[in-house]
N, C-alpha and C positions, 0 to 999 in steps of 0.2 A: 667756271659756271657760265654758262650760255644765256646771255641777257635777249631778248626780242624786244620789239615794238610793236603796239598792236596797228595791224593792216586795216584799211578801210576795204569794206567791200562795197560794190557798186552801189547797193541804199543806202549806206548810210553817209550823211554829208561828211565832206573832211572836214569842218569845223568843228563839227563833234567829237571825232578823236584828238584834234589838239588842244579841246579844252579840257580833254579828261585828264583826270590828274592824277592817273599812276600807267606806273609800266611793268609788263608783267616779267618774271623768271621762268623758266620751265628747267625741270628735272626729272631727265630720264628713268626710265624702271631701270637703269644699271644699281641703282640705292635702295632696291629691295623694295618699291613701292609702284604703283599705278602712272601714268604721268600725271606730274603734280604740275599745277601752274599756280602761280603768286604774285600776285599784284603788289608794286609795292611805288611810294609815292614817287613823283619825277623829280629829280634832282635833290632825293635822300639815296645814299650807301646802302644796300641791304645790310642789318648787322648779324653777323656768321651765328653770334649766338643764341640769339631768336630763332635763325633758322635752325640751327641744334635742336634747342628747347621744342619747336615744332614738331621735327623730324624724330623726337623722342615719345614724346606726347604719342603722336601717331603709330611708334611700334609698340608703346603700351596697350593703346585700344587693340591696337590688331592680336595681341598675345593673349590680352582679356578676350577677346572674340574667340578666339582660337580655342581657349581653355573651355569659353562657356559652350563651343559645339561639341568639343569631345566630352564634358560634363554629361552633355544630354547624350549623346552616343553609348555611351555606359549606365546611365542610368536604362535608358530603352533598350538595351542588352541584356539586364540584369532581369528587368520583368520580363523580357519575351521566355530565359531560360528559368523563372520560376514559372510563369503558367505552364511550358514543357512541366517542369517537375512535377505540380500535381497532376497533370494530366498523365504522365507513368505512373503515381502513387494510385490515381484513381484504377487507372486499367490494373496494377499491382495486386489491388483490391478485390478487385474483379475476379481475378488471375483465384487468389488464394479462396474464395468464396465459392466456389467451382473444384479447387480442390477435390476429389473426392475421398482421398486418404483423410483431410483436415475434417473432411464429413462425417467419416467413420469414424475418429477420434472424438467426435464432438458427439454422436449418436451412441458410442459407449460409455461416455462420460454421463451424459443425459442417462442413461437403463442402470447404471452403477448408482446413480443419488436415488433414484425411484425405487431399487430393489434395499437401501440401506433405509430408503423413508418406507420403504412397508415393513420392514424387520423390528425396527424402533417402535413403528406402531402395535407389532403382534409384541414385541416385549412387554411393552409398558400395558396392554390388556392383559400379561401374566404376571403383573403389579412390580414389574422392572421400574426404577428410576426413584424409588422414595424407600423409606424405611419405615416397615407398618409394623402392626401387631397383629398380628393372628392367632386363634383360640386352637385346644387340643384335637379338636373335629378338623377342623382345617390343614393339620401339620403336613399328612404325609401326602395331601393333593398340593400343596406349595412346595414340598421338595422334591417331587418327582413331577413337577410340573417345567421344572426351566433345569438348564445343563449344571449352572454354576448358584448356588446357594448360601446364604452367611446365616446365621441361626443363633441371636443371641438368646440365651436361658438365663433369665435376670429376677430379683428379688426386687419388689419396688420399695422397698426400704432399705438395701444396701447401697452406701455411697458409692463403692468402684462400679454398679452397676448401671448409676447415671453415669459417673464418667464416659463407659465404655457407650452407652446411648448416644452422648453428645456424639462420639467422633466416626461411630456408624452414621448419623445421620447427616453429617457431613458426606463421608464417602456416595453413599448410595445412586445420588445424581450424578456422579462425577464419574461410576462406571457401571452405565444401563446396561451392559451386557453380562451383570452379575446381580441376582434376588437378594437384595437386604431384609431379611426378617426378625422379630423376636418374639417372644413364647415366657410368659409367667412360669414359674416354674411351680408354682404354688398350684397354679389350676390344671397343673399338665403331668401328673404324677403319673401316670404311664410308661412317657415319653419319657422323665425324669428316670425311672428305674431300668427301663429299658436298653439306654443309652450310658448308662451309670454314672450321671455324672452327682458329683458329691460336694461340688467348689461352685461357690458361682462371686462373680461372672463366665457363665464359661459360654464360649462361642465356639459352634460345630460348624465347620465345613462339608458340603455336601457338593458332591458329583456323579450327577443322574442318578439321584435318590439316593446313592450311599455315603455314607459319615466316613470322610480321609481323612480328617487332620481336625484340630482342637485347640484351642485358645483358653488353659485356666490361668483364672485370674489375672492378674500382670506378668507371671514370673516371665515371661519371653517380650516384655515391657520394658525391661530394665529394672523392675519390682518397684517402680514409683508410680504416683497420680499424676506428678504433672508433666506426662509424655506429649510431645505434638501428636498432631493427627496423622502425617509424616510419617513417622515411625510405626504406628500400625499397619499403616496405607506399603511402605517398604516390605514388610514383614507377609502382608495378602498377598504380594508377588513374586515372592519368592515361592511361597505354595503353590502359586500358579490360580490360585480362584479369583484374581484380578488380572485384567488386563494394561497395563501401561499408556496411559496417554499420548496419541500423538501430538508431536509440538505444536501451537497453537489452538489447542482445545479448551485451554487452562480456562473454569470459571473468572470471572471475578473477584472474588474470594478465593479461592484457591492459594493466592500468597501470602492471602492474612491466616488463613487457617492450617496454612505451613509452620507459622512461628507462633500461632497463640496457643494456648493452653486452655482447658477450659474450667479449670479449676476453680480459678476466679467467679465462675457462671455458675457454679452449683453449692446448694446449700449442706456446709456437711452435715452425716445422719449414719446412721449406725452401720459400719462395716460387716463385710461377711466373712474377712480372713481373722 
């Protein structure tokens, strides 16, 4: 280690550096560092491990300096290549909105919900969506008024004829594209001998005005009352005068009136079988 004294220069008195009381060290940038100078008192030893302890000290600051520029280096890296990124997401946006295929898909999508909300609404003014009653004047403008028709002939004093009430009038919302009706048969004696029916409950199928298919009593029920609604509802589509839900349409109800029965709901009274 290269020890110095400090020089006087021409201002300042040489009594003033011989009464200052230390002398410096100097160590070259061969040690990984700046030149260092060190004062140390006149007539004390430097002791080597102070200067360690120093010279350690000091590549700690400088390794902490070091860390905390490349810190910020990366951090202002990071946001220069996120502002990049939205600024592609945005022009991406751009890009896709301009599309004119995704236009076309958007403007068919658009004329397909408005041609299904006008059809719904000409339905439901040919009393699609609920399950009414209608008189014998009425009968053959309601069946030859919509493609697909359900036609219960009931007695209001036969029990299976409430049963089969409740569970049409479930169905009837659940598929607008098929007329839920029903018809006293007491006050419809025409229509009764006409179509011969001699059982009731009996439910006629109708497609564009003509009678295909028949529902007496339960026997294609399982020959019990307390069938789910399910099982009639299976049974409509297989005839084809229903049409199948697509997934996600399910009412609310629709799960409960899967597994309930509605037996419990109705007061018994005199059967018709």
């Amino acid at each position: 280690m290269t020890q110095f004294n400090a020089v006087p220069d021409s201002k300042t008195p040489i009594s003033y550096f011989e009464s200052f009381p230390f002398r410096t060290s100097f160590f070259p940038r061969a040690f990984g560092f700046p030149d260092l100078l060190i004062l140390v008192k006149r007539g004390e030893e430097m002791d080597p491990n102070s200067v360690k302890s120093t010279l350690s000290t000091l590549a700690f600051g400088n390794v902490m300096a070091a860390a905390a520029r490349d810190y910020q280096k990366e951090v202002m890296s990071n946001e220069k290549a996120q502002s990049s990124s939205s600024v592609n997401q945005e022009v991406d946006l751009d890009e896709l909105m301009d599309d004119p295929e995704l236009e076309k898909l958007h403007a068919d999508r658009i004329a397909a919900l408005k041609k299904e909300a006008e059809k719904r609404q000409e339905l439901k003014m040919q009393g699609h969506g609920e399950y009414r009653e209608i008189t014998e004047p009425d009968f053959l403008g309601e069946v030859k008024g919509s493609s697909k028709v359900i036609c219960h002939f009931y007695h209001r004093e036969f029990y299976r004829c409430k049963i089969m009430d409740k569970h049409l009038k479930s169905l009837a919302p659940r598929h607008f594209n098929t007329k839920f009706i029903k018809l006293d048969a007491e006050n419809a004696p025409f229509f009764v001998a006409k179509l011969g029916i001699k059982t009731l409950p009996c439910v006629i199928l109708f497609r564009n005005g003509i009678a295909t298919d028949r529902l007496i009593g339960f026997q294609d029920l399982g020959a019990k009352d307390d069938f789910p609604t399910r099982t009639l509802e299976v049974l409509f589509l297989k005839k084809g005068i229903i049409e199948e839900k697509k997934q996600g349409e399910d009412d609310d109800d629709d799960l409960e009136n899967k597994h309930r029965t509605v037996r419990s709901s109705i007061n018994i009274d005199t059967d018709s079988d």
